[in-house]
C-alpha positions as CSV (number, residue, x, y, z in Angstrom):
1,X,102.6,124.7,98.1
2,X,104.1,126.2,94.7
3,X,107.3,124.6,94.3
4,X,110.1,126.2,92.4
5,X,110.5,125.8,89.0
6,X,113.6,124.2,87.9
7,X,116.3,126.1,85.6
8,X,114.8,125.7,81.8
9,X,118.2,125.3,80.8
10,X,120.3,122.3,79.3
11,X,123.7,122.0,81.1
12,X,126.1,119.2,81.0
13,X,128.2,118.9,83.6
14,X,129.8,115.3,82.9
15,X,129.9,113.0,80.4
16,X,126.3,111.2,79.9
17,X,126.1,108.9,82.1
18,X,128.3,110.6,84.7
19,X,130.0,108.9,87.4
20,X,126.8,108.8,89.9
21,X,124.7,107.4,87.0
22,X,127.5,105.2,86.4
23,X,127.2,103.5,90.2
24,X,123.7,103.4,89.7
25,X,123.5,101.3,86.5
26,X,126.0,98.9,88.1
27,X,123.3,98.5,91.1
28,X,120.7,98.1,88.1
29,X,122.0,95.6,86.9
30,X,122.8,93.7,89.8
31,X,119.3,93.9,91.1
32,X,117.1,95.0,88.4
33,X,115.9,92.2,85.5
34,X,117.9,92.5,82.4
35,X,114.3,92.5,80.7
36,X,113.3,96.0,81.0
37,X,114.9,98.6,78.4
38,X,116.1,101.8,79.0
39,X,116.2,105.2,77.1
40,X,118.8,107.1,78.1
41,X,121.4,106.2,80.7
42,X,121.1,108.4,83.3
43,X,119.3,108.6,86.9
44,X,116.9,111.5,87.2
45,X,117.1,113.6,90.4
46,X,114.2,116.1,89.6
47,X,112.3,116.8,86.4
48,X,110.2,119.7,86.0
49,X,108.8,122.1,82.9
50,X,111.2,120.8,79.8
51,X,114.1,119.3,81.3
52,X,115.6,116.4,83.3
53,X,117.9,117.1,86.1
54,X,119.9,113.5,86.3
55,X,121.9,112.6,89.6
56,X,125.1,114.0,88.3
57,X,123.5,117.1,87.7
58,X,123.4,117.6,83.9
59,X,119.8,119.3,82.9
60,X,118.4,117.4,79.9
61,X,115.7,118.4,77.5
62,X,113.2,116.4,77.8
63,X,111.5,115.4,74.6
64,X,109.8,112.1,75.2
65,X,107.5,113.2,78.3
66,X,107.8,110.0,79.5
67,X,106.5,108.8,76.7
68,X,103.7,111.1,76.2
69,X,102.4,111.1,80.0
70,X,104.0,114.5,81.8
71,X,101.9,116.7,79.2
72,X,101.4,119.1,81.8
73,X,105.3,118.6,83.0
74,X,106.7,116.7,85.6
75,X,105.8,117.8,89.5
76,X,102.8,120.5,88.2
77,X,101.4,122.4,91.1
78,X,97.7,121.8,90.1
79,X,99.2,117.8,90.5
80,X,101.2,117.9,93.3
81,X,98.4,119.9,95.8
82,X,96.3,117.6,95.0
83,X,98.1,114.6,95.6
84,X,99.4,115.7,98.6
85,X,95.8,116.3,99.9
86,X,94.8,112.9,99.2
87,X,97.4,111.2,100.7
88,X,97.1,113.3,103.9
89,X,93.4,112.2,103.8
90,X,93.9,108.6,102.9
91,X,95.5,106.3,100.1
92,X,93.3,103.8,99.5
93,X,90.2,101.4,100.1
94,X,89.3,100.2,96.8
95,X,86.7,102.0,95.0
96,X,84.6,98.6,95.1
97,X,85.1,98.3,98.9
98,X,84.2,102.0,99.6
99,X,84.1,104.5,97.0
100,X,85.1,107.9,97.2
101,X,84.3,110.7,95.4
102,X,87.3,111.3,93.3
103,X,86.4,108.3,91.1
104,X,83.2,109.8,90.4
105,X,84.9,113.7,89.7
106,X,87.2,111.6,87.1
107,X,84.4,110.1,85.4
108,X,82.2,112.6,85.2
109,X,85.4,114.5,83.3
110,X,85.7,111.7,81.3
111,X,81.9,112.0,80.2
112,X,82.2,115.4,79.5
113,X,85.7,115.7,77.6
114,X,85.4,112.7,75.3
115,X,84.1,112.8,71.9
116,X,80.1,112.8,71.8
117,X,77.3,114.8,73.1
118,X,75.5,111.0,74.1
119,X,75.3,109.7,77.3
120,X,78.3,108.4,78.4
121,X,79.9,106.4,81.6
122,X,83.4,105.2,82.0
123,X,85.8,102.7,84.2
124,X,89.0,103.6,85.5
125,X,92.1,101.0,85.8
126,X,95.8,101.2,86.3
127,X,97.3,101.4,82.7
128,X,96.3,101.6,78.9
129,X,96.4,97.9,78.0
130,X,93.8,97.3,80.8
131,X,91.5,100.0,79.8
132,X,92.3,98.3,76.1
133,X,91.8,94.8,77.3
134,X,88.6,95.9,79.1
135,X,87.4,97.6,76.3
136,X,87.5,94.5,74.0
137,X,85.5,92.6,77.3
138,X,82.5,95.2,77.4
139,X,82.5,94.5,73.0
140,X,82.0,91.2,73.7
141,X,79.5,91.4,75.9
142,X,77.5,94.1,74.2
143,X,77.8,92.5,70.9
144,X,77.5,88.7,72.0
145,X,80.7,88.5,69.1
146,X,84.0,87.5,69.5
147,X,86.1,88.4,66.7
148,X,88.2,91.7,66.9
149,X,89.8,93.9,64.1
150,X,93.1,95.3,64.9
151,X,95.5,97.2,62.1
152,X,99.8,96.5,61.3
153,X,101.9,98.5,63.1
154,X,99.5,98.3,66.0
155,X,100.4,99.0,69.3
156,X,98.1,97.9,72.4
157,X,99.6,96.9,75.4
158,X,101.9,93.9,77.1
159,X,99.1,91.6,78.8
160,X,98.5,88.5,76.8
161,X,95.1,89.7,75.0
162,X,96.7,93.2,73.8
163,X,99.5,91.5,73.1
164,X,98.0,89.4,70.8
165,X,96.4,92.4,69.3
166,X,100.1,94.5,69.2
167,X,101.4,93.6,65.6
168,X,105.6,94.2,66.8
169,X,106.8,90.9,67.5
170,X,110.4,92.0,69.1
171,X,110.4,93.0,71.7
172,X,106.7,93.1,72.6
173,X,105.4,89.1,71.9
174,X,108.7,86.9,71.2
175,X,108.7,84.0,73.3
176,X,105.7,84.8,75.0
177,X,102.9,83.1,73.2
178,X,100.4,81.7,72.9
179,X,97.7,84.3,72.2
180,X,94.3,85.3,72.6
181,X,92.1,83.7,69.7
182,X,89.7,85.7,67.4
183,X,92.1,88.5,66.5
184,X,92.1,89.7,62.9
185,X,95.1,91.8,61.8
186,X,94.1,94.2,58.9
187,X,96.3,96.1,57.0
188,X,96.8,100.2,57.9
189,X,96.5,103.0,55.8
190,X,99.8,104.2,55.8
191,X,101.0,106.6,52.9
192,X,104.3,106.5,53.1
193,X,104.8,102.5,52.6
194,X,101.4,102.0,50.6
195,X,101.5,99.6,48.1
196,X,99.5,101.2,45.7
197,X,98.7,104.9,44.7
198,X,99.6,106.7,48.3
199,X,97.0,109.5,47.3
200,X,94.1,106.5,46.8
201,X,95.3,105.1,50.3
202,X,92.3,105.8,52.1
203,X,90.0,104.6,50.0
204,X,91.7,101.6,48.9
205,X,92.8,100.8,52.7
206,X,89.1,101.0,53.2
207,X,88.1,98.9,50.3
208,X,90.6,96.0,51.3
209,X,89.5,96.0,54.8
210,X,86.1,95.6,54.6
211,X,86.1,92.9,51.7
212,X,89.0,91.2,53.9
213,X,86.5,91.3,57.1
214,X,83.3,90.3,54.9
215,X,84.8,87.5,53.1
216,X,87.9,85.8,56.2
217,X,85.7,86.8,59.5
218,X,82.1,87.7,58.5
219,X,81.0,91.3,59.6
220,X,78.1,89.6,61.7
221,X,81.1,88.3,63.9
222,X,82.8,91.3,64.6
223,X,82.6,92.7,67.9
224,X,85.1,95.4,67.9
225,X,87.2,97.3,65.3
226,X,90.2,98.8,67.4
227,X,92.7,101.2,66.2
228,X,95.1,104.9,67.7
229,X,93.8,107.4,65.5
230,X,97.5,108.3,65.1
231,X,100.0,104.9,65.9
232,X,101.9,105.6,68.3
233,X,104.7,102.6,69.0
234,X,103.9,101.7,65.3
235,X,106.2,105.1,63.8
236,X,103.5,107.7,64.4
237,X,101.7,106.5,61.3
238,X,99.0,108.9,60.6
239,X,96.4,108.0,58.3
240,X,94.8,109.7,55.2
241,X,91.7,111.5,56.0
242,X,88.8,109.6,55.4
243,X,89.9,107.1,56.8
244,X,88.9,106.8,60.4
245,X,85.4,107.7,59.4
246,X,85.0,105.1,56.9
247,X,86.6,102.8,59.8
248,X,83.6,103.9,62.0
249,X,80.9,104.0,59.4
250,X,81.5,100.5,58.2
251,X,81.4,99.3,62.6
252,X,78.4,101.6,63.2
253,X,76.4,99.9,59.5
254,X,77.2,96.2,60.6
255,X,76.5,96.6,64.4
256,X,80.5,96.3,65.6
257,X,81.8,98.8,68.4
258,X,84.5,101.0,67.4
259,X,87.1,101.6,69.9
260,X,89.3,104.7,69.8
261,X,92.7,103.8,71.8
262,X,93.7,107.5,72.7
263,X,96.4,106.3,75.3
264,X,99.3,108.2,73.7
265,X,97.1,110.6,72.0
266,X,94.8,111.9,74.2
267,X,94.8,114.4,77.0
268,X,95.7,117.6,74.3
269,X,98.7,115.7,73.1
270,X,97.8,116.1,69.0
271,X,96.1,119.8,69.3
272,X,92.7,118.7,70.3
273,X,91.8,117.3,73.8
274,X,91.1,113.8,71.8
275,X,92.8,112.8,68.5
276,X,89.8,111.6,67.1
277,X,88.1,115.0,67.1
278,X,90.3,115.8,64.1
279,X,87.7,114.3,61.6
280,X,84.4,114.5,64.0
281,X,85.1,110.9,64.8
282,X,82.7,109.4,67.9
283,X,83.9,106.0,69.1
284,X,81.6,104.4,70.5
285,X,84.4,103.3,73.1
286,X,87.4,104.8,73.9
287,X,90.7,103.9,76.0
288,X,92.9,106.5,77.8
289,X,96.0,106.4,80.4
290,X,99.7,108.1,80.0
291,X,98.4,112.1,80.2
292,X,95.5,111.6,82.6
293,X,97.3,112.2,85.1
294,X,100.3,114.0,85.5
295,X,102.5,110.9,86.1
296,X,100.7,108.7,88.2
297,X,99.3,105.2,86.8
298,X,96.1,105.5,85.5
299,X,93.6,104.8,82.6
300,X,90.5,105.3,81.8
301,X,87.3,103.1,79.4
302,X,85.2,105.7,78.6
303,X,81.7,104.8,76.4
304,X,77.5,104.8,75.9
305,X,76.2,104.1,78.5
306,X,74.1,101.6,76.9
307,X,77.4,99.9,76.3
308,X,79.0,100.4,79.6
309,X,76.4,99.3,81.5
310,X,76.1,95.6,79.3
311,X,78.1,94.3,81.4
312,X,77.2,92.1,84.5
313,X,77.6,93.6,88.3
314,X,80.9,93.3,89.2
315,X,82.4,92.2,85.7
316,X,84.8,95.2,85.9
317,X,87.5,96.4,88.2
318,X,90.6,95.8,90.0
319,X,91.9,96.5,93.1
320,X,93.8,99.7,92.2
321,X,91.8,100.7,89.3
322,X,91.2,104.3,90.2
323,X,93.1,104.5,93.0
324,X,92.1,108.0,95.2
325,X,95.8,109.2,94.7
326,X,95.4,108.7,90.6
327,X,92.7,110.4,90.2
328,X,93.4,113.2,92.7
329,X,96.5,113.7,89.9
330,X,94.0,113.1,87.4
331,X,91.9,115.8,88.3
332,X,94.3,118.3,89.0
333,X,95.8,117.6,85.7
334,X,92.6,118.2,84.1
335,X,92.3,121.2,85.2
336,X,95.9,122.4,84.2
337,X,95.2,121.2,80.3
338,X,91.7,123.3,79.9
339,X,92.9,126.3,82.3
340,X,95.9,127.1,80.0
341,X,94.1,125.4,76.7
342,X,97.5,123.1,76.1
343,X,95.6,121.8,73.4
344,X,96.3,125.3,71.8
345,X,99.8,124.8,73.1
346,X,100.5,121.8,71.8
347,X,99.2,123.1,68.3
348,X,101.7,125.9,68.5
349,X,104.4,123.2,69.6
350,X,103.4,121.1,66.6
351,X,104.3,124.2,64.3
352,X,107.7,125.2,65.3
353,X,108.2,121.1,64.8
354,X,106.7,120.2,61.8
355,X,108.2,123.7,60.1
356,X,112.1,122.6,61.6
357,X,111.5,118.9,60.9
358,X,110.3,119.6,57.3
359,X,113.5,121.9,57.0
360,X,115.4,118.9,57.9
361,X,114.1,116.7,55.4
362,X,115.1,119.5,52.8
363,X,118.6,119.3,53.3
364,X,119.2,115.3,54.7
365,X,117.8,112.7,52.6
366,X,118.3,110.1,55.4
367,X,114.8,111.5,56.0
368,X,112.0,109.8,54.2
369,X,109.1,111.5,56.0
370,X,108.0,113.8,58.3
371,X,104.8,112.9,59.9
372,X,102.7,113.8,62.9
373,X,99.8,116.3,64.5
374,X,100.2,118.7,67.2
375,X,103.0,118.0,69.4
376,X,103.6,114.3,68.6
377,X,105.6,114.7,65.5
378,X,108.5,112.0,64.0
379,X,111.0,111.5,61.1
380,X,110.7,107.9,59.1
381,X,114.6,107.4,57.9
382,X,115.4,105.6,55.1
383,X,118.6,104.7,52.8
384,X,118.5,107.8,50.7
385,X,116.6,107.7,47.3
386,X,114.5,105.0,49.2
387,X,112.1,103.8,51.6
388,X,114.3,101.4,52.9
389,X,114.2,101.5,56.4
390,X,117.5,102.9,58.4
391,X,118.3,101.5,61.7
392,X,121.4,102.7,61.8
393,X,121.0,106.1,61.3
394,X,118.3,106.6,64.4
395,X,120.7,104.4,66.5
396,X,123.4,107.1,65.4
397,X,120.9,110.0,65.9
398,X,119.6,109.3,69.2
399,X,123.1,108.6,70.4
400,X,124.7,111.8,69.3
401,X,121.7,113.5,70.9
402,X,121.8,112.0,73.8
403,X,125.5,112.8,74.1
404,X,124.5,116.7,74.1
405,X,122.3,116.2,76.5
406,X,118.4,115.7,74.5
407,X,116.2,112.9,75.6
408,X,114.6,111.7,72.2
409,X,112.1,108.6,72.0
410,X,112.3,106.3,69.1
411,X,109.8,104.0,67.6
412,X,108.7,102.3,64.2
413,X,108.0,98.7,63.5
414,X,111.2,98.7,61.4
415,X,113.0,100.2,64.3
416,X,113.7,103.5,62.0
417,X,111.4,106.3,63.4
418,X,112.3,109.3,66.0
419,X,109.6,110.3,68.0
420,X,109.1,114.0,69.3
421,X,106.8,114.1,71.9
422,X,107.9,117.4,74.1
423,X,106.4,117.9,77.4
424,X,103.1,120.6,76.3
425,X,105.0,123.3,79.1
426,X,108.0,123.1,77.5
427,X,109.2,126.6,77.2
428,X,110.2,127.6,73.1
429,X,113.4,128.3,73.9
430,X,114.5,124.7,74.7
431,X,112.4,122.9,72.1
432,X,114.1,125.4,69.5
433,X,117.6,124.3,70.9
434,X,116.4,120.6,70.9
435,X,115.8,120.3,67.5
436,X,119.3,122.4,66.6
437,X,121.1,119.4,68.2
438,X,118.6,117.2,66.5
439,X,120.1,119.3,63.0
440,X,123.5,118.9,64.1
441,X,122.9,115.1,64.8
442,X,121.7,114.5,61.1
443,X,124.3,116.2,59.5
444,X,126.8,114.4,62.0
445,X,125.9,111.1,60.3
């Protein structure tokens, strides 16, 4: 059941958008709510390996994975045989109904691949902000607290609870309070834009927290401290070492649960299998979705079992948490990210970026930072011989990019960070000729 690989090769044949893409966005907007964003303006015909194949057939590089969720590519054998099989043997039933064995498989994987050599069970659900949002529910339970820590620059999800815990007001939260009560927003570590001495940021970030939490909340109130081991929505903010594992000390010494929320990260994205794992962090909770599986909704609350199992009979689920066609993908994509070790891939991926990216920042001062760990890597622009964030220059950027036919994702809570999060098959040939246009696009402004 192999399917063909597509061409790893950009091509422009039209103008992006083309005329086909053209009809298409007219019917989008006729039919579709104005509401949901878009990327890139074009209508994708076939995707596959490192590139986009839109209806007018131009072949795009695909740097933003879908925002990190096709690390194994789009339409990957190991995915597709899978799902095909379970949707010739059935599509659903609701694993609470009847359950099937897939859910279990996924689980067990879950148990095995995430940090900790302690007993472990998980929960499977349909996207990352209701693993997130269920995360915070087992907490609560488990802890009998209510108040939960979250971090600026945050990004968590879109229901009303993770959005109360998302710091981005626009476009995330504007108009669409109110929120969830008992969340505390704590500053992040965040070199680049700390206030004081950015090589003290850890330890001063740490010291700030905790006298913050002890003195506004009251540790013995805290059921959860949440936080991406690498920000994702937030710029790719990656913080100082140290400070993760201060961050879980200070949960594990005053009897809070520390939740990991791996949905961007996860899945072999940053060169390990789990971001986390880059300081020997163990959460004892932690939220995936996006790379599970291949493409197809799902997410995943793995934790102790002690903790998972707090929680009253039938307290979790959903209908189509877990459904058998997920985590047939899931599985499948598993198995494709340890049989060719992409966390080794995306290490090398991570390399060739943060070696071109940092020759970048040599030559255009546009670029205040270069940040990022395996194969999720960004640039921070500023107004040179500043930190003053510069809109204008990643609108500019992403346009001109676009225009030669590379997909890049942007991100930032001052709107002023470009994303690279390459697909972890992406052949080197492409990703070296995405960030030449990425070059030429700098210099262009």
């Amino acid at each position: 059941m192999a399917r063909a690989q597509l061409p790893q090769e950009r091509i422009l044949k039209t103008a992006i958008p083309g005329p086909k893409s053209q009809e298409l966005l007219a019917r989008r907007s006729e039919a579709v709510s104005a509401a949901l964003g878009m990327s890139i303006p074009v209508f994708v015909k076939e995707a596959g390996g490192g590139v986009i194949i839109d209806v007018d057939g131009n072949s795009i590089i695909d740097m933003g994975a879908g925002i990190a969720v096709v690390n194994v590519g789009n339409s990957a054998d190991a995915v597709i045989e899978r799902v095909v099989e379970q949707v010739h043997a059935f599509t659903h039933t609701c694993f609470m109904v009847a359950p099937y064995q897939g859910y279990v498989e996924v689980c067990e994987a879950l148990n095995r691949l995430t940090p900790g050599n302690h007993k472990k069970k998980s929960a499977l659900f349909n996207s990352g902000a209701e693993a997130v949002e269920n995360a915070i529910k087992v907490a609560r339970v488990f802890t009998k607290r209510t108040a939960v820590i979250v971090f600026e620059h945050g990004y968590h999800g879109r229901t009303n609870l993770t959005m109360g815990m998302t710091a981005k007001n626009m476009p995330y939260k504007e108009g669409f309070g109110p929120f969830a009560p008992e969340i505390y927003r704590m500053p992040m570590a965040y070199p680049f834009r700390w206030m004081g001495d950015p090589k003290k940021c850890a330890d001063e970030a740490l010291e700030y927290i905790t006298h913050k939490i002890e003195k506004e909340i009251g540790s013995k109130n805290v059921a959860a401290i949440v936080i991406e081991p690498i920000q994702g929505e937030g710029g790719f903010i990656v913080p100082p070492k140290g400070f993760l594992p201060g961050l879980a000390q200070y949960a594990r010494d005053n009897g809070a649960i520390f939740v990991a929320d791996e949905v961007q990260t996860g899945f072999a994205r940053t060169g390990d299998m789990f971001a986390c794992e880059d300081e020997g962090v163990i959460p004892d909770l932690i939220t995936t979705a996006k790379g599970i599986a291949g493409g197809l909704p799902l997410a995943g609350l793995t934790g102790r079992a002690e903790v998972m199992d707090s929680v009253h009979l039938s307290g979790l689920g959903g209908t189509f948490g877990g459904s058998p066609i997920s985590c047939a993908a899931a599985l499948g994509a598993i198995e494709m990210i340890e049989r060719e070790n992409l966390a080794e891939r995306a290490r090398e991926i991570g390399a060739i970026m943060e070696h071109e990216l940092n020759a970048m920042a040599a030559k255009y001062p546009v670029i205040g930072e270069v940040r990022g760990r395996g194969a999720m890597q960004a640039i921070e622009l500023v107004i040179p011989s500043s930190t003053e964030p510069n809109s204008a220059a990643m609108q500019a950027i992403v346009k001109y990019c676009q225009g030669k036919g590379v997909l890049l994702l942007t991100a930032g809570t001052y709107s002023n960070v470009i994303r690279l999060l390459p697909p972890l098959v992406m052949p080197e040939h492409l990703l070296r000729e995405a960030l030449s246009i990425l070059d030429e696009a700098i210099a262009a402004i």
